[in-house]
N, CA, C and O atoms as a GROMACS GRO file, in nm:
protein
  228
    1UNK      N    1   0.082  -0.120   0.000
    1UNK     CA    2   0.000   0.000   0.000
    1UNK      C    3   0.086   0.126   0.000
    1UNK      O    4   0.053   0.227   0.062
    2UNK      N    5   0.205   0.116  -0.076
    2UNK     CA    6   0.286   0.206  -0.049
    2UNK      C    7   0.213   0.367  -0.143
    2UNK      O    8   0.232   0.482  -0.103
    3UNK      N    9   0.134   0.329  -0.269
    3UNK     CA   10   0.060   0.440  -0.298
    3UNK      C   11  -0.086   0.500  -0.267
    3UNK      O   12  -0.171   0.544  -0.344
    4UNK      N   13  -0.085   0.489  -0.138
    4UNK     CA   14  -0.219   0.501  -0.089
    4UNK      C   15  -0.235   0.624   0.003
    4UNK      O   16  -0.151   0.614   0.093
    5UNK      N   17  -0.284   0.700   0.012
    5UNK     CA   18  -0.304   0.875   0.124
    5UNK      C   19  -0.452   0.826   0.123
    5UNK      O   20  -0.534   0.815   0.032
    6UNK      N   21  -0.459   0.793   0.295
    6UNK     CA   22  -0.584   0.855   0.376
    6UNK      C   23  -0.618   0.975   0.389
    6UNK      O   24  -0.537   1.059   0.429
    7UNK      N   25  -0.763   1.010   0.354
    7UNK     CA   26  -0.780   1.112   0.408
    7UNK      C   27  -0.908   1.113   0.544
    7UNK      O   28  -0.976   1.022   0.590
    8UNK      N   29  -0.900   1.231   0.570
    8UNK     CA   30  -0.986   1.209   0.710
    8UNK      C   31  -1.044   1.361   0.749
    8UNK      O   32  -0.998   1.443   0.828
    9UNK      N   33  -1.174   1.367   0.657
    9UNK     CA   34  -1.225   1.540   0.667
    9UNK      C   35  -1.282   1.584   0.831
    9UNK      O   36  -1.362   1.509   0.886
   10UNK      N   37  -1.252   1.662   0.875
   10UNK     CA   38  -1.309   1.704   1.014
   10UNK      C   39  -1.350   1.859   1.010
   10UNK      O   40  -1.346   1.947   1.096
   11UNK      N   41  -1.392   1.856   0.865
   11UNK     CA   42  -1.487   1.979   0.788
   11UNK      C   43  -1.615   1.962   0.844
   11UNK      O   44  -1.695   1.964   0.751
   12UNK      N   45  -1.695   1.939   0.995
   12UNK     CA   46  -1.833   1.959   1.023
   12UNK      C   47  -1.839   2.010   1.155
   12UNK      O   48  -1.759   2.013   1.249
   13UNK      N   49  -1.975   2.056   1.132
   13UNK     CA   50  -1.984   2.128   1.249
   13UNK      C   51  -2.169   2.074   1.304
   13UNK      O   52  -2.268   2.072   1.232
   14UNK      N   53  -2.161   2.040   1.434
   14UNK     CA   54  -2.243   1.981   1.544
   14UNK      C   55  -2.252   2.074   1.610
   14UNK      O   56  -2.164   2.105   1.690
   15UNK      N   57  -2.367   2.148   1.592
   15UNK     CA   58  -2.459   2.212   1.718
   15UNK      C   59  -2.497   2.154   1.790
   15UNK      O   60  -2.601   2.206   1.830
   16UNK      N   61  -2.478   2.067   1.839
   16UNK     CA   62  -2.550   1.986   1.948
   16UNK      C   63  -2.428   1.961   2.102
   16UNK      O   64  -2.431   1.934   2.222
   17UNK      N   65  -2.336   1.990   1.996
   17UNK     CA   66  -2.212   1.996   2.131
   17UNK      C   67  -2.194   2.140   2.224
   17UNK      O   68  -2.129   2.154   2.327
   18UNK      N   69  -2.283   2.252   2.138
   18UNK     CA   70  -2.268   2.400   2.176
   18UNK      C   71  -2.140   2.423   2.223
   18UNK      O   72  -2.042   2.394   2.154
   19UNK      N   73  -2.126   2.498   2.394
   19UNK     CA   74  -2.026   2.539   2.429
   19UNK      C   75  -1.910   2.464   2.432
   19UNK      O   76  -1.813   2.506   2.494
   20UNK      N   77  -1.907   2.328   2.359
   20UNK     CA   78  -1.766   2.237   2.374
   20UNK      C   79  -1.720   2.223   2.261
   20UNK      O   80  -1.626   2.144   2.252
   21UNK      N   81  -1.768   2.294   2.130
   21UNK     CA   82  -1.697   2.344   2.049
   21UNK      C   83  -1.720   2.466   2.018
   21UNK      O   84  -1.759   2.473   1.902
   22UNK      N   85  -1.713   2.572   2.073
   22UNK     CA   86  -1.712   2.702   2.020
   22UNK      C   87  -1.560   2.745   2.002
   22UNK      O   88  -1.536   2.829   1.916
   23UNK      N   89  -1.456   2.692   2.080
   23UNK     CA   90  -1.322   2.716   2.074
   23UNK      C   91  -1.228   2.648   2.029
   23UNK      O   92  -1.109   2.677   2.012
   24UNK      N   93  -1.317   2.503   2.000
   24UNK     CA   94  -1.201   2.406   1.880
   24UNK      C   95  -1.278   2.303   1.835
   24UNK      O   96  -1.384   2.272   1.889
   25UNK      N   97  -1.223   2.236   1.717
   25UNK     CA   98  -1.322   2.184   1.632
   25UNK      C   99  -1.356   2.043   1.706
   25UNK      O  100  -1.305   2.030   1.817
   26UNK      N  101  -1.424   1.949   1.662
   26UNK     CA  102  -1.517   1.849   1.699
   26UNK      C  103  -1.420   1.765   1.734
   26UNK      O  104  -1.390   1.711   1.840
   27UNK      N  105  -1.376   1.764   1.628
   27UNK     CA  106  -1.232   1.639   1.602
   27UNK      C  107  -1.153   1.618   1.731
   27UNK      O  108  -1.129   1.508   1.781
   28UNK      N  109  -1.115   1.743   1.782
   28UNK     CA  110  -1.017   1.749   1.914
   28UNK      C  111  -1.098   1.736   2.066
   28UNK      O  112  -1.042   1.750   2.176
   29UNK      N  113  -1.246   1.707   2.043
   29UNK     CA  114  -1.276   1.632   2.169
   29UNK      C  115  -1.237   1.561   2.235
   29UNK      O  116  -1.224   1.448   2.188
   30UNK      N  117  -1.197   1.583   2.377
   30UNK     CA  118  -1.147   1.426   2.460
   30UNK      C  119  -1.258   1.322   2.443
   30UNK      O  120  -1.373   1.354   2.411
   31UNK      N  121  -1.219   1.192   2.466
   31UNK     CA  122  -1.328   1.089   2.516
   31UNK      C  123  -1.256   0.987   2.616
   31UNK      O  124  -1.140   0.971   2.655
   32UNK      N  125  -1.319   0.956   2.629
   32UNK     CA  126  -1.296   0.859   2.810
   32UNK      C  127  -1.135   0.945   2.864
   32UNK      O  128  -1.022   0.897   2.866
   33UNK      N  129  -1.172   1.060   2.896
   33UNK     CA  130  -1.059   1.134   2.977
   33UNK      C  131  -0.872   1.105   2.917
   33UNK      O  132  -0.778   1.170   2.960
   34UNK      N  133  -0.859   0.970   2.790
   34UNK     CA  134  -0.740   0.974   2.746
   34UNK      C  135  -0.713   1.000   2.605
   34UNK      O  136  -0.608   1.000   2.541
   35UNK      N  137  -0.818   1.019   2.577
   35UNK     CA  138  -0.828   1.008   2.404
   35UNK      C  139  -0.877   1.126   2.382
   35UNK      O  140  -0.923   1.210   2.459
   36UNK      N  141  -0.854   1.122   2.207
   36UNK     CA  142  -0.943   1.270   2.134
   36UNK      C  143  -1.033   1.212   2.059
   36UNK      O  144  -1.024   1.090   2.074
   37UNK      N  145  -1.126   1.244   1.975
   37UNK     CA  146  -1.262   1.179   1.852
   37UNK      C  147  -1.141   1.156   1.755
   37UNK      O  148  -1.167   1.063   1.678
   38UNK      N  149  -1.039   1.202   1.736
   38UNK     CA  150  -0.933   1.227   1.562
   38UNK      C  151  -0.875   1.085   1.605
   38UNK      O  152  -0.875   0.995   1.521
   39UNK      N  153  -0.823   1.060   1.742
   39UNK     CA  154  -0.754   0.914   1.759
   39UNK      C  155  -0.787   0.797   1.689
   39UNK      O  156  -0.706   0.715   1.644
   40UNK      N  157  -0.927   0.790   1.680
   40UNK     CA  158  -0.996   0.659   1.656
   40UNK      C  159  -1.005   0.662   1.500
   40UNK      O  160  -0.989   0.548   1.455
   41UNK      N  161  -1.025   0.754   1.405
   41UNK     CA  162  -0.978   0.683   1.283
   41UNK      C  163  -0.877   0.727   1.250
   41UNK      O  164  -0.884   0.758   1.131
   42UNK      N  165  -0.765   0.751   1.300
   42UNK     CA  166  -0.614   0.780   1.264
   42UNK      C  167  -0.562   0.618   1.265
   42UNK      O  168  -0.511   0.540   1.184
   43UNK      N  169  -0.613   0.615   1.434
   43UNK     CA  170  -0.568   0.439   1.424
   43UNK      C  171  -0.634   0.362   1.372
   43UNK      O  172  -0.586   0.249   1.377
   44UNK      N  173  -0.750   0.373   1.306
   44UNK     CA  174  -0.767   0.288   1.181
   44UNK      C  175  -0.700   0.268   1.067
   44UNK      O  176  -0.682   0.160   1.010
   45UNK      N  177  -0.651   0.412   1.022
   45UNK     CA  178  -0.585   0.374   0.930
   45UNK      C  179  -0.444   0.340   0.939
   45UNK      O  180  -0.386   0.323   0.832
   46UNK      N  181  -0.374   0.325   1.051
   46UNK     CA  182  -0.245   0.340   1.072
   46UNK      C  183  -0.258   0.156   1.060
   46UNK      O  184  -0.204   0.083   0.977
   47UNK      N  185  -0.324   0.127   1.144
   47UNK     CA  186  -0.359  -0.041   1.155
   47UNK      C  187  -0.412  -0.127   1.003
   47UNK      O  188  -0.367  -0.239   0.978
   48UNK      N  189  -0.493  -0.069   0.924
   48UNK     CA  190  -0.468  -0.120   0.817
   48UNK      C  191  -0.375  -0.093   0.694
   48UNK      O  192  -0.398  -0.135   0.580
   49UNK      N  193  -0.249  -0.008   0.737
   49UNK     CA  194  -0.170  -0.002   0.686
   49UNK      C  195  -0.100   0.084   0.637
   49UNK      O  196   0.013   0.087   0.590
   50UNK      N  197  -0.232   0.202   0.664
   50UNK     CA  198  -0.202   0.325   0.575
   50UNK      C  199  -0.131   0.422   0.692
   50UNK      O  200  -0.164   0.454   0.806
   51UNK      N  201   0.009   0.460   0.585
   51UNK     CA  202   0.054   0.557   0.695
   51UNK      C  203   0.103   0.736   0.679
   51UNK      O  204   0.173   0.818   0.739
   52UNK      N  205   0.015   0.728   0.554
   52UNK     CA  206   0.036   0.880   0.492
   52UNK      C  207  -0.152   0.923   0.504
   52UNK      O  208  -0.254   0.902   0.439
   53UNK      N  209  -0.118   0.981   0.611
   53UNK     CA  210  -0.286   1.035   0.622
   53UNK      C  211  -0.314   1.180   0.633
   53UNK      O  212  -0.258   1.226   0.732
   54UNK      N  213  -0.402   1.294   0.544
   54UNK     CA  214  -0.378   1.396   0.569
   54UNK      C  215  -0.532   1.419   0.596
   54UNK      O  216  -0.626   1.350   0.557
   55UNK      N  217  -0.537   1.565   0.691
   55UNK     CA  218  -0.678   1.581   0.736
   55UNK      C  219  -0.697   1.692   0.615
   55UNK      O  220  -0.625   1.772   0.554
   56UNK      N  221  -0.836   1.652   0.614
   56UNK     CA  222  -0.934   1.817   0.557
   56UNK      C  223  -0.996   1.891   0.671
   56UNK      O  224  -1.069   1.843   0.758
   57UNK      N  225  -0.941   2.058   0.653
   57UNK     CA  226  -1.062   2.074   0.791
   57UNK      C  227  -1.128   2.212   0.736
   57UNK      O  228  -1.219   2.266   0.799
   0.00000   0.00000   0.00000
């Protein structure tokens, strides 16, 4: 998979989170106090192989 680029858009926006994103985007939410929301498909793709991943934001 050496010619392969993930991408991974974190181009949206959730009103429903109100004041917990007014100062940074969705993506950079913590979850269970060690993680961010961006962790979980970064390491998807890192685990199936892909290791050139660029965000859209």
């Amino acid at each position: 998979m050496k010619s392969l680029m993930g991408l991974i858009s974190t181009n949206y926006n959730i009103d429903e989170f109100g004041v917990l994103t007014e100062e940074r985007p969705v993506a950079s939410l913590p979850f269970g106090g060690r993680y961010r929301l961006i962790d979980f498909p970064l390491s998807n793709m890192v685990n199936s192989g892909i290791s050139t991943v660029g965000l859209i934001t």
